[in-house]
Backbone as a ProteinNet text record, in pm:
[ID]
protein_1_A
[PRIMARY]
XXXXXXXXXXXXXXXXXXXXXXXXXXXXXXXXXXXXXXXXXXXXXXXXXXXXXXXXXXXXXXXXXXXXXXXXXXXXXXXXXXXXXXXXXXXXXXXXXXXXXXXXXXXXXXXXXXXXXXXXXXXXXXXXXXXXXXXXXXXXXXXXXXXXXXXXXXXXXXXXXXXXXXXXXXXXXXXXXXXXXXXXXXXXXXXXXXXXXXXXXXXXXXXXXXXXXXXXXXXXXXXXXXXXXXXXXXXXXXXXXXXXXXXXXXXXXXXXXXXXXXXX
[TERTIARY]
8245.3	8289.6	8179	8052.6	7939.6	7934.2	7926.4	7897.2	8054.2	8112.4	8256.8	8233.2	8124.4	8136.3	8036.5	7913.1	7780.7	7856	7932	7992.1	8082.8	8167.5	8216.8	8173.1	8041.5	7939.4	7829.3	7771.3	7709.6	7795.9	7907.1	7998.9	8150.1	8113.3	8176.5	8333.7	8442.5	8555.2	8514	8515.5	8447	8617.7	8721.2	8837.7	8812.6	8854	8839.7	8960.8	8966	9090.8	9147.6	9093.9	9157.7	9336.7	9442.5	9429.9	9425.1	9483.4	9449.8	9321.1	9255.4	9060.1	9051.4	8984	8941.3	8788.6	8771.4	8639.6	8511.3	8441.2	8268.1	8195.7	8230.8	8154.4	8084.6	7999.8	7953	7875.9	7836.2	7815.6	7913.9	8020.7	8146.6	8175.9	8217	8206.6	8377.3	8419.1	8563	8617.1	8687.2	8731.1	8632.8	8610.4	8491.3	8571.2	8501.6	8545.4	8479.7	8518.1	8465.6	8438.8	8357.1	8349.6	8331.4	8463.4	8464.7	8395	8350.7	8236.8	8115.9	8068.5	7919.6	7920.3	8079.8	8084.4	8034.6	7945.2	7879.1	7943.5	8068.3	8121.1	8057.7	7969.9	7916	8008.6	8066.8	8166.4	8121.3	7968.7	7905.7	7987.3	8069.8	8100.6	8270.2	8287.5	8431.4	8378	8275.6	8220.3	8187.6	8124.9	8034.7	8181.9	8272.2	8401.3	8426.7	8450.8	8439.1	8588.4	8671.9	8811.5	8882.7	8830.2	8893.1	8970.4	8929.5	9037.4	8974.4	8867.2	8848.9	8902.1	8992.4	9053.9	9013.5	9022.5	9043.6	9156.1	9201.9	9329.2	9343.5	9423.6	9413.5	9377.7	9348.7	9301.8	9127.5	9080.2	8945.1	8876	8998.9	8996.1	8952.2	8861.5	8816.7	8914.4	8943	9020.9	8979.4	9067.4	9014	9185.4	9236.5	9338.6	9341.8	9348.9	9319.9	9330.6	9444.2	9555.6	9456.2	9398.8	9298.3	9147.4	9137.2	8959.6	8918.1	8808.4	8794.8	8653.9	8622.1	8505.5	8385.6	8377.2	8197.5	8112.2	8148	8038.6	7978.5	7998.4	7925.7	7902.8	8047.2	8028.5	7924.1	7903.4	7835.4	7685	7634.2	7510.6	7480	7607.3	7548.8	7553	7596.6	7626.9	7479.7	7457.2	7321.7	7352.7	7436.2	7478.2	7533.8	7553.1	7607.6	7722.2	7801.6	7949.6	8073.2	8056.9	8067.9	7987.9	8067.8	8043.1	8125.4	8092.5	8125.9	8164.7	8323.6	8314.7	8345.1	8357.7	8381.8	8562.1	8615.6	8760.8	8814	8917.3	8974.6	9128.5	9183.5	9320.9	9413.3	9444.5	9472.2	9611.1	9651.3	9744.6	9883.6	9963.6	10070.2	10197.4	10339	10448	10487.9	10417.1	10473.7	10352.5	10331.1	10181.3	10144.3	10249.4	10248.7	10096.1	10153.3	10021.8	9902.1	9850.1	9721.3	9660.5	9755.7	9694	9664.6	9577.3	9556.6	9601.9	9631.3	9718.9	9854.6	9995	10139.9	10137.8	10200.5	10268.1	10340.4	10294.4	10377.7	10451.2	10558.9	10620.3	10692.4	10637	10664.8	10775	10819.7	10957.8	10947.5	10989.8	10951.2	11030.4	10922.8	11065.4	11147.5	11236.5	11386.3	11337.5	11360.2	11340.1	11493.8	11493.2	11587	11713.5	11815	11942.7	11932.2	11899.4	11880.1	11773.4	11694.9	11600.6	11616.8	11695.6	11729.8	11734.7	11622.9	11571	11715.3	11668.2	11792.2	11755.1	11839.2	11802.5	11770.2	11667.8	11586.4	11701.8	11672	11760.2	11681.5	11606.1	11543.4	11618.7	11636.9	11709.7	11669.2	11697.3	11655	11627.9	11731	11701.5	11613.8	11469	11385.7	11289.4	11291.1	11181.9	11224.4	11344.5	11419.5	11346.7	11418.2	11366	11248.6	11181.5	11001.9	10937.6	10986.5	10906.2	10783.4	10858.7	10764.2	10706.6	10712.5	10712.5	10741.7	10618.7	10621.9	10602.3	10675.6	10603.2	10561.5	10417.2	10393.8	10377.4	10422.8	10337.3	10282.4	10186.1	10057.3	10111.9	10069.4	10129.3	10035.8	9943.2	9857.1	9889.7	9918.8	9977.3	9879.6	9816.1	9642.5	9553.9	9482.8	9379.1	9242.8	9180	8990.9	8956.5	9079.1	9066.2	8971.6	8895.9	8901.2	8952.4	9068.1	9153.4	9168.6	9222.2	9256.4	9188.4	8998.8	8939.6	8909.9	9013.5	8999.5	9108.5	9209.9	9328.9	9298.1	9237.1	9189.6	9132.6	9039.5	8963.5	9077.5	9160.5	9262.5	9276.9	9260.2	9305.6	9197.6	9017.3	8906.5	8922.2	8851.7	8842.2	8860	8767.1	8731.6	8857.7	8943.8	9046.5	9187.9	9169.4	9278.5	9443.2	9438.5	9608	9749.5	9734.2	9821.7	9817.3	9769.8	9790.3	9852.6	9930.1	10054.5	10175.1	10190	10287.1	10307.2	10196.5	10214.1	10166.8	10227	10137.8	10197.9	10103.5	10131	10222.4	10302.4	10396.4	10353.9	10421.5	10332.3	10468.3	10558.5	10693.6	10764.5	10803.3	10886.9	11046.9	11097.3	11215.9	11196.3	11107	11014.1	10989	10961.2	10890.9	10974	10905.7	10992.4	10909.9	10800.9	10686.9	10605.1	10625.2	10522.2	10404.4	10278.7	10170.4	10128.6	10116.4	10073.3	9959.6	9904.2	9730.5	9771.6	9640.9	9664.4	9776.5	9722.6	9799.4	9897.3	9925.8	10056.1	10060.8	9966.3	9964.1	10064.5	10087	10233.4	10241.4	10163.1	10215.8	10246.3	10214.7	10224.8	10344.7	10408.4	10532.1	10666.7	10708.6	10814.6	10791.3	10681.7	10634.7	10682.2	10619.8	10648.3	10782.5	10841.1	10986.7	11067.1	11056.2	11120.2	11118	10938.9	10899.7	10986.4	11029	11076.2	11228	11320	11434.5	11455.4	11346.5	11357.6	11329.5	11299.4	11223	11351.9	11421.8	11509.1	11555.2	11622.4	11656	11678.9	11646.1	11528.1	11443.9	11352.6	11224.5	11152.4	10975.5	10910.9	10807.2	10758.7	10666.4	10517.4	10429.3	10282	10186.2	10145.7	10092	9899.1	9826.2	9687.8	9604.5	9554.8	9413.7	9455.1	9354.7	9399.8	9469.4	9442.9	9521.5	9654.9	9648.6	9857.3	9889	9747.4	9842.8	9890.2	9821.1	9850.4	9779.7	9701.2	9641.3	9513.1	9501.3	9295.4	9235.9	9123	9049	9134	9237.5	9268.1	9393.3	9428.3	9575.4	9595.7	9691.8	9691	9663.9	9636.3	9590.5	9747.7	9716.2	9786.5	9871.3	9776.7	9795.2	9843.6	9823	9876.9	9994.5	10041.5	10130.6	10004.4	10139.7	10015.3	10055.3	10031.5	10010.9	10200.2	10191.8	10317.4	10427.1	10466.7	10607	10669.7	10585.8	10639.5	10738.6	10716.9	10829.3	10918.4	10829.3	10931.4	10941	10958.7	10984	10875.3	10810.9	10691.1	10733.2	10686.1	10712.1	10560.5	10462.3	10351	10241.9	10154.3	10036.7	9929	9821	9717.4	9595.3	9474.9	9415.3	9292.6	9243	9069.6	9028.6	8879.4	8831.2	8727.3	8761.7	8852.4	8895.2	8989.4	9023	8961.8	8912.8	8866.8	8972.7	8977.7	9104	9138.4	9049.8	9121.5	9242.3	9187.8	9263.5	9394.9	9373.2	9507.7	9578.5	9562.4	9617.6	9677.6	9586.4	9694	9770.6	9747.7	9910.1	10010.5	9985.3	10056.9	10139.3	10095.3	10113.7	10248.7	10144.3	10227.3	10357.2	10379.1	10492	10602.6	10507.2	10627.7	10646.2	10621.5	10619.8	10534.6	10457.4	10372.7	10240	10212.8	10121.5	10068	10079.7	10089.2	10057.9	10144.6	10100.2	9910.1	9873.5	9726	9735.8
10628.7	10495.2	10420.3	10455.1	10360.4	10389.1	10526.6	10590.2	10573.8	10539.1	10500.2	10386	10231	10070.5	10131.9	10225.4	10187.1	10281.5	10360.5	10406.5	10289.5	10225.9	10121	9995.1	9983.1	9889.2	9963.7	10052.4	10116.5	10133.2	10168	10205.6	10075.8	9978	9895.4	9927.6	9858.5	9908.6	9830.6	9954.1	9900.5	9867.7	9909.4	9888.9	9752.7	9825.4	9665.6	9581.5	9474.1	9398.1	9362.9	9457.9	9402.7	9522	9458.5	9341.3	9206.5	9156.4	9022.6	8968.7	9036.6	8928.1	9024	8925.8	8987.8	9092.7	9188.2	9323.9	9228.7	9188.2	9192.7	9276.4	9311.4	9451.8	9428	9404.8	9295.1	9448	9551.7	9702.1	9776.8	9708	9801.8	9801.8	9945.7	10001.8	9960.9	9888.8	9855.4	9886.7	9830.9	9818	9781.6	9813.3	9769.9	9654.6	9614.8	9473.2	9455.7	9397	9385	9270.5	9183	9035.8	9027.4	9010.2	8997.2	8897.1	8786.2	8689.9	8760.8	8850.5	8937.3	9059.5	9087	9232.8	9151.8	9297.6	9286.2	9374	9447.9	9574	9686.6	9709.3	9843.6	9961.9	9959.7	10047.5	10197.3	10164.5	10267.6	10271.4	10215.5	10218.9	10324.1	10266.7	10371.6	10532.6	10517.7	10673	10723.6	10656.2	10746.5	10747	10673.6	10691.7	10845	10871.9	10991.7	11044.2	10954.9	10965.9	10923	10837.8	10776.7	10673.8	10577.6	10498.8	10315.9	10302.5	10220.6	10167.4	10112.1	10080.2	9949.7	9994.1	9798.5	9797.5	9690.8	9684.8	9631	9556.5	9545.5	9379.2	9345.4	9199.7	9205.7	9341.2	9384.3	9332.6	9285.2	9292.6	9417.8	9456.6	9537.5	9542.3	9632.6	9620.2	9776.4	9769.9	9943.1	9958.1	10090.5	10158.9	10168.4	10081.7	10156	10232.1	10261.7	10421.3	10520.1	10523.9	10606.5	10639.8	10538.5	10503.7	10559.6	10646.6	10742.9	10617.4	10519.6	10460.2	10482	10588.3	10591.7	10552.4	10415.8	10338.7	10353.5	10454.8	10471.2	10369	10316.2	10215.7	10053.8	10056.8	9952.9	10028.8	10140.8	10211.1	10193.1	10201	10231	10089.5	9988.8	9845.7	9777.1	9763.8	9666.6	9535.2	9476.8	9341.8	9288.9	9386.2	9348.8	9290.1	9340.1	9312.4	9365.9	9526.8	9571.6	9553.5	9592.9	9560	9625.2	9695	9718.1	9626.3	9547.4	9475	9506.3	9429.1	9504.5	9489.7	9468.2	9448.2	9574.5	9586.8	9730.3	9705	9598.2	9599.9	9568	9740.1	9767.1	9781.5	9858.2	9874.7	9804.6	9907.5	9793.1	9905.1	9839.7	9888.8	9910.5	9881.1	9885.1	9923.3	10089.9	10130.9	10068.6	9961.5	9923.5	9802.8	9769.4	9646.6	9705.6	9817.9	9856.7	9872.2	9869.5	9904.9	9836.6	9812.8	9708.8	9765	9894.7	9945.9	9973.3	9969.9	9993.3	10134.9	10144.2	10311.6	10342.3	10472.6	10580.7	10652.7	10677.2	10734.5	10821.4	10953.6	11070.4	11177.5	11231.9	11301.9	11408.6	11388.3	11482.8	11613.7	11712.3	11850.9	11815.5	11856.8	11848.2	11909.1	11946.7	12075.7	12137.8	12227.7	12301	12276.9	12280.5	12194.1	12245.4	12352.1	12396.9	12310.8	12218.7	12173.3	12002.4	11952.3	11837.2	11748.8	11615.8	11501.2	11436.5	11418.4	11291	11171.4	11112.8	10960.2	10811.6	10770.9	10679.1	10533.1	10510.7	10449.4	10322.4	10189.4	10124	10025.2	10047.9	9955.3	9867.6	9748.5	9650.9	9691.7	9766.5	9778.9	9902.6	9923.4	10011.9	9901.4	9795.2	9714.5	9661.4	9671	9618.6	9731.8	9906.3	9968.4	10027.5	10004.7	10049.9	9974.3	9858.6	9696.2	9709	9805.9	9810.2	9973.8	10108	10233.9	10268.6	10354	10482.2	10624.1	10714.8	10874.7	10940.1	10953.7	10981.4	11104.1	11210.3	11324.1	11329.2	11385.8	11394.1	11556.9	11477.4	11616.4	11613.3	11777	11755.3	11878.8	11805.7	11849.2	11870.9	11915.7	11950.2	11914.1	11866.8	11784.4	11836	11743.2	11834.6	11847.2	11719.2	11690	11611.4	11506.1	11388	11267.4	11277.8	11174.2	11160.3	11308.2	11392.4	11355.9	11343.9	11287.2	11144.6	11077.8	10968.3	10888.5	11018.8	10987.5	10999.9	11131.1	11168	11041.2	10959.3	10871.1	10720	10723.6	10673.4	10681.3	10775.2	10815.5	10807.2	10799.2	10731.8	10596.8	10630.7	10486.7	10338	10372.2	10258.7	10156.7	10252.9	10223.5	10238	10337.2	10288.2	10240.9	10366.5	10340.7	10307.8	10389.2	10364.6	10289.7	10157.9	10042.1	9965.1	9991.3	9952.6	10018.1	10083.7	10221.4	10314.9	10356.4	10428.2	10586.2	10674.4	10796.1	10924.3	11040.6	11120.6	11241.2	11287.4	11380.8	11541.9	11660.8	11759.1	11831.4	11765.6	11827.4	11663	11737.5	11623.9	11580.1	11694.3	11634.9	11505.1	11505.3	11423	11307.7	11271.9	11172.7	11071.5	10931.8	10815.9	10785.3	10845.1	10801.6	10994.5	10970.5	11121.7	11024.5	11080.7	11019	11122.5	11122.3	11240.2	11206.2	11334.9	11324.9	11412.4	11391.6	11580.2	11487	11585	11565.2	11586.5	11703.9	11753.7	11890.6	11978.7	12093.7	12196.2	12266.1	12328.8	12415.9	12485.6	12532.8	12490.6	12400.3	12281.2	12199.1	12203.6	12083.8	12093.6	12236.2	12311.2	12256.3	12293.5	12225.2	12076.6	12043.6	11859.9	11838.5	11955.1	11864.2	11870.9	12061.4	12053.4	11989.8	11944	11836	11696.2	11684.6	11567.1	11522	11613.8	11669.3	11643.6	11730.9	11749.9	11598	11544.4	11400	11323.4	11248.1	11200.6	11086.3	11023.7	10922.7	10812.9	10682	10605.3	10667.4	10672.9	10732.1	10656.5	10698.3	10591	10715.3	10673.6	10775.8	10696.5	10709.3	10661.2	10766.8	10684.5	10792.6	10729.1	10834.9	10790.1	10883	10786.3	10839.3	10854.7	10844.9	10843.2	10957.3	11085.9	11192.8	11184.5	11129.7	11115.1	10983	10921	10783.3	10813.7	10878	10918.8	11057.8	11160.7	11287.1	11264.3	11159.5	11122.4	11224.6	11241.6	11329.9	11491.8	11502.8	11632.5	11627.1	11474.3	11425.3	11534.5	11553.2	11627.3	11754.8	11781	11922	12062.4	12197	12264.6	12318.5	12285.6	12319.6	12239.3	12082.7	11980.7	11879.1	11816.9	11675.6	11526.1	11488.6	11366.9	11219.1	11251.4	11191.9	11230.8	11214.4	11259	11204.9	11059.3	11024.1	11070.8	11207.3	11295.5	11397.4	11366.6	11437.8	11401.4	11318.3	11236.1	11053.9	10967.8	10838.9	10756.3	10716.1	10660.6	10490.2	10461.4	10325.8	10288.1	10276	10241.6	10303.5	10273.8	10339.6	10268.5	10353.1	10277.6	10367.2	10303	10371.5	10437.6	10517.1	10563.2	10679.6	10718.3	10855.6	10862.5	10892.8	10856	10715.3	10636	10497.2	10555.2	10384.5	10417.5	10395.6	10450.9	10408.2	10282.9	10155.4	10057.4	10036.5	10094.8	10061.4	10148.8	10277.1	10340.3	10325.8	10241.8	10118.1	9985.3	9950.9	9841.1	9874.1	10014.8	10048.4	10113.5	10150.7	10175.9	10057.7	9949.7	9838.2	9751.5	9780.6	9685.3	9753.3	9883.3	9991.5	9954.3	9874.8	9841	9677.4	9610.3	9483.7	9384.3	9481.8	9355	9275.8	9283.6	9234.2	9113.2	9005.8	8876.8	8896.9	8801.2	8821.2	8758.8	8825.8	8787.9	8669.4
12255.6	12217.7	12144.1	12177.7	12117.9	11996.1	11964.2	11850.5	11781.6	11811.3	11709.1	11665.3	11767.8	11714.7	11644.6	11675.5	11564.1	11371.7	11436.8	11274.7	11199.4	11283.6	11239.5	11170.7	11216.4	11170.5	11049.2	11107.7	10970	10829.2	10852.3	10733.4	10748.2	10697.1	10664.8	10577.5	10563.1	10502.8	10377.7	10281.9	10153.6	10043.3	10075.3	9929.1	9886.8	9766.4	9697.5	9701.5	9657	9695	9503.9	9409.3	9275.6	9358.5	9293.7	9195.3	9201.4	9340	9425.9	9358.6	9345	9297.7	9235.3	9097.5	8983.4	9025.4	8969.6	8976.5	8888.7	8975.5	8905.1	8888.4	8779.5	8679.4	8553.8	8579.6	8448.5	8392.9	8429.5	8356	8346.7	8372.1	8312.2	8207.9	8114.8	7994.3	7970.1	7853.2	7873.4	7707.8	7690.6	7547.5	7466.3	7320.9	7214.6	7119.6	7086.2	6990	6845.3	6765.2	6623.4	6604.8	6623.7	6535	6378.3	6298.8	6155.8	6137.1	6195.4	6092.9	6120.4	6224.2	6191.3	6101.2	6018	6016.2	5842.9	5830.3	5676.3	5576.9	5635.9	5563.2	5487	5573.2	5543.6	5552.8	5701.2	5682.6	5762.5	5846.1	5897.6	5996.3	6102.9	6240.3	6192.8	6088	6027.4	6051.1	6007.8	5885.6	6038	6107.5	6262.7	6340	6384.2	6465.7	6471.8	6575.7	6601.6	6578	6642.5	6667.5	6520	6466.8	6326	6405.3	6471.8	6523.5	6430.6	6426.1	6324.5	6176.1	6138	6037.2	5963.6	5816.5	5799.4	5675.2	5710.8	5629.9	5485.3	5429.7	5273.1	5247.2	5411.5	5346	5380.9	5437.4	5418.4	5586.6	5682.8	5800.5	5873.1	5986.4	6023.6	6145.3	6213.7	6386.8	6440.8	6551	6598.9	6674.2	6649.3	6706.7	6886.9	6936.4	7066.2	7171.5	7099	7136.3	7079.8	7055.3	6935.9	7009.2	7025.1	7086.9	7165.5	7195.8	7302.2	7405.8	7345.1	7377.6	7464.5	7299.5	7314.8	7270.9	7225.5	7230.1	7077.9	6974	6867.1	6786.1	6735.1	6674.5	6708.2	6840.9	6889.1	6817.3	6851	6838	6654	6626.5	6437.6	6385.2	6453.4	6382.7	6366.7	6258.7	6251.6	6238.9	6255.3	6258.7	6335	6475.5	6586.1	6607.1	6490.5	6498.2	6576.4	6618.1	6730.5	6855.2	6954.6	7099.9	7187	7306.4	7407.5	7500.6	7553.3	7630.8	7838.1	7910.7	7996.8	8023.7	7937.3	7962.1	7962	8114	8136.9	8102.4	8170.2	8139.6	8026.2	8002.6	7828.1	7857.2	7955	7959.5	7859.1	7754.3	7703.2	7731.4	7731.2	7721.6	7576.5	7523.8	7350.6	7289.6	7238	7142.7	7031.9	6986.9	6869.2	6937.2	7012.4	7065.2	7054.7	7105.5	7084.3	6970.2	6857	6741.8	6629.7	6524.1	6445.4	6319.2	6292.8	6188.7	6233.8	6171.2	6227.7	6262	6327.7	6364.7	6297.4	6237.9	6139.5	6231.2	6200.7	6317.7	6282.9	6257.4	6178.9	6238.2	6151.6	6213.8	6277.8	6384.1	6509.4	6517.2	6546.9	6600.2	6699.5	6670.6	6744.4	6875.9	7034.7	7098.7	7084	7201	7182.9	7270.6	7262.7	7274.8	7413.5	7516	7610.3	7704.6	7652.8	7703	7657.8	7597.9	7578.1	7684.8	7617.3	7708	7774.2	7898.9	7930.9	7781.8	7778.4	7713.7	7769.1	7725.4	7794.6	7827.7	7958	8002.3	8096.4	8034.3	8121	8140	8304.8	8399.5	8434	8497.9	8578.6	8738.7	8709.1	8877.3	8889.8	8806.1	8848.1	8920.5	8909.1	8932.7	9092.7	9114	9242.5	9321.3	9305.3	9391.5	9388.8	9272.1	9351.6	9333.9	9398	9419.5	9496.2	9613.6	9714.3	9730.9	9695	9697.7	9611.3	9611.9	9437.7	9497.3	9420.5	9456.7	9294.7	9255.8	9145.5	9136.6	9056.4	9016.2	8861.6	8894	8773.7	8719.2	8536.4	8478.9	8364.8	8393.6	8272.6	8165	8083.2	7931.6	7859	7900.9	7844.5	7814.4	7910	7931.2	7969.4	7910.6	7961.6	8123.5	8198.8	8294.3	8337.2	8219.9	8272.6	8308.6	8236.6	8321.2	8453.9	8478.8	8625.9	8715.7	8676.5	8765.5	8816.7	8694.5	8766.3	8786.7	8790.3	8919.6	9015.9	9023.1	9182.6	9222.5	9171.8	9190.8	9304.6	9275.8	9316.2	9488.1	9508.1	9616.3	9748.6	9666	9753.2	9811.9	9948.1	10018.3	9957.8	9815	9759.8	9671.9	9596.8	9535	9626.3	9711.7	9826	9762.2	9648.8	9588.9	9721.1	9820.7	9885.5	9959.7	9991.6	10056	9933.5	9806.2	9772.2	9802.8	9867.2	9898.4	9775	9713.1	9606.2	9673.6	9664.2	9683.5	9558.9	9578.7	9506.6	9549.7	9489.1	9559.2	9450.9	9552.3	9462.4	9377.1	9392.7	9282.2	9184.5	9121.2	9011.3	9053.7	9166.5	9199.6	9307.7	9361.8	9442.4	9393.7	9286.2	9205	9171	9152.8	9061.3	8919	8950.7	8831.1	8787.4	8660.6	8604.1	8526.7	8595	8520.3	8448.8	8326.8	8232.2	8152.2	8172.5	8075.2	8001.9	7884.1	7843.1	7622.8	7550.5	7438.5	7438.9	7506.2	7528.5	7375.9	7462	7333.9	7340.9	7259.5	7223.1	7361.9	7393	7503.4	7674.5	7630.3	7762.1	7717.2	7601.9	7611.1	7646.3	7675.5	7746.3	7924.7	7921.9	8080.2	8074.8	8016.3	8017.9	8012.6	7949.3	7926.8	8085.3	8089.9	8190.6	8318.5	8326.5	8440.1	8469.4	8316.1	8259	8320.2	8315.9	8332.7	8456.2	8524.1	8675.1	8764.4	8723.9	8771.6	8778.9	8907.1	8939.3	8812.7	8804.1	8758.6	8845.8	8806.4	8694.4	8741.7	8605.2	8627.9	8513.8	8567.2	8471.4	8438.5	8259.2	8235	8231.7	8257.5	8202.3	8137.7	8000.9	7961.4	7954.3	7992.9	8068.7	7997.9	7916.7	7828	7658.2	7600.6	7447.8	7415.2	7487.3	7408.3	7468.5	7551.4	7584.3	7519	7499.8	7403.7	7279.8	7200.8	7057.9	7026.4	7118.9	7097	7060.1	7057.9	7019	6954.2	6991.2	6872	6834.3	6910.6	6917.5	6844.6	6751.1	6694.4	6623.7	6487.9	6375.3	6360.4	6476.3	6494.6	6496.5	6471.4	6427.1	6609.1	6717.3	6861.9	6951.5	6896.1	6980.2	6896.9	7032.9	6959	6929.8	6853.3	6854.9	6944.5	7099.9	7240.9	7264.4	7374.5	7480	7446.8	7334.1	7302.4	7224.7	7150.5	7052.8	7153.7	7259.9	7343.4	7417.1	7533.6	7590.6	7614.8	7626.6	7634.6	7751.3	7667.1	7760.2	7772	7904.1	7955.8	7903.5	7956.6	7948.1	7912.7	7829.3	7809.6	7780.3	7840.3	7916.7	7848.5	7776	7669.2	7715.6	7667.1	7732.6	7721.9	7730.2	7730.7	7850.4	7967.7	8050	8043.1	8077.1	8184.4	8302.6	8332.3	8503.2	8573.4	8703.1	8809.6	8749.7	8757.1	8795.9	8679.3	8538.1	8438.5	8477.1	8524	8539.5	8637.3	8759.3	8894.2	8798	8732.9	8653.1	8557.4	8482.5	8413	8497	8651.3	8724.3	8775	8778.6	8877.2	8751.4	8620.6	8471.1	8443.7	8511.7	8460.8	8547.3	8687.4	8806.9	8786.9	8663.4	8694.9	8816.9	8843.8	8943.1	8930.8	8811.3	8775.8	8668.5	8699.7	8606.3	8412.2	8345.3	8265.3	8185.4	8127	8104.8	8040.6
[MASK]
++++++++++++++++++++++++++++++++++++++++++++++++++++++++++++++++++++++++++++++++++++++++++++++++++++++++++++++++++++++++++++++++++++++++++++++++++++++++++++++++++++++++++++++++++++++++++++++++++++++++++++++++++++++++++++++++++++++++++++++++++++++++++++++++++++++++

């Protein structure tokens, strides 16, 4: 018994209480930013972008894709005018990709699949928000991923982030599920998987797509092996941007997908 109060006391209950109270992370690595009155248009932070997610448009406006952005920081490193910046803002999360981005979405004509494997059709209800107001069962689906995202789903599930004191947990099948969280570009041989995951996943169902390469395929877009991010297949509710996102960002596109989370 002693040695249960002195563990109880040495090791304090550390979860955090976001989303209730805002996270003081003042070294947290978040979204990057451009200030156009410092930008001198050199045009170095374009040329070093690793991802190509840096754009500027035809009125000579600079912005950044953030479906795109893997944020590493380069552009902050090559700016001599300190017009880029690393900020610590995590919650990216949008229901519409068009928001993340400072150029429009091309939205290029997709392969058909095969009439054997044909998507249900996206069907968003009202009453998804009624019944997983209070309880979620997610399964994670990686469509090919380096598996850093992965790790910071797993991340979810530590003391510290304590996902299931919303009643959210993870389930290990898709007939199981109300939510598929998917990483990963979704490369050709992984998108038969996805679909049929897809299929199998009860109705209503919600998709989230977690990390730049399921937002739009990030550095791995255009490529001859992958899609370019996961809505080239199936119907995404939310997507939530990063190379990785930390938990918390992928808890608040979990939380934004269920409606519980104020608007900013």
């Amino acid at each position: 018994m002693f040695g249960m109060i002195k563990k109880i006391i040495q090791y304090p209950r550390l979860t955090q209480k976001y989303p209730k109270k805002p996270l003081d992370l003042p070294d947290f690595i978040g979204k990057p930013e451009i200030d156009n009155s410092k930008c001198t248009g050199c045009n170095e932070c374009i040329s070093a972008c690793p991802s190509g997610c840096i754009v500027r448009d035809e009125k000579g406006v600079i912005g950044i894709n953030l479906d795109e952005c893997i944020f590493c920081a380069r552009c902050e490193d090559v700016c001599a005018s300190g017009a880029a910046r690393m900020t610590s803002e995590f919650e990216l999360a949008q229901k519409d990709r068009r928001l993340l981005r400072k150029t429009p979405l091309v939205i290029e004509e997709r392969d058909i699949p095969d009439e054997r494997y044909e998507l249900i059709q996206r069907e968003v209800k009202e009453k998804i928000k009624k019944i997983y107001g209070r309880s979620l069962q997610i399964r994670v689906v990686d469509a090919g991923s380096c598996n850093g995202c992965d790790y910071e789903i797993n991340g979810l599930n530590n003391p510290f982030n304590d996902i299931e004191r919303f009643g959210i947990r993870f389930v290990p099948s898709p007939r199981h599920a109300d939510m598929l969280l998917v990483t990963g570009t979704a490369t050709r041989n992984m998108e038969l998987a996805l679909i049929k995951t897809y299929n199998a996943t009860p109705d209503p169902k919600l998709v989230v797509a977690v990390g730049a390469c399921a937002c739009s395929g990030g550095i791995f877009r255009d490529n001859y092996a992958t899609r370019n991010g996961i809505d080239c297949i199936v119907p995404v509710d939310v997507y939530v941007p990063g190379c990785p996102p930390r938990p918390h960002a992928i808890l608040y596109g979990i939380l934004k997908a269920l409606d519980r989370v104020g608007k900013k």
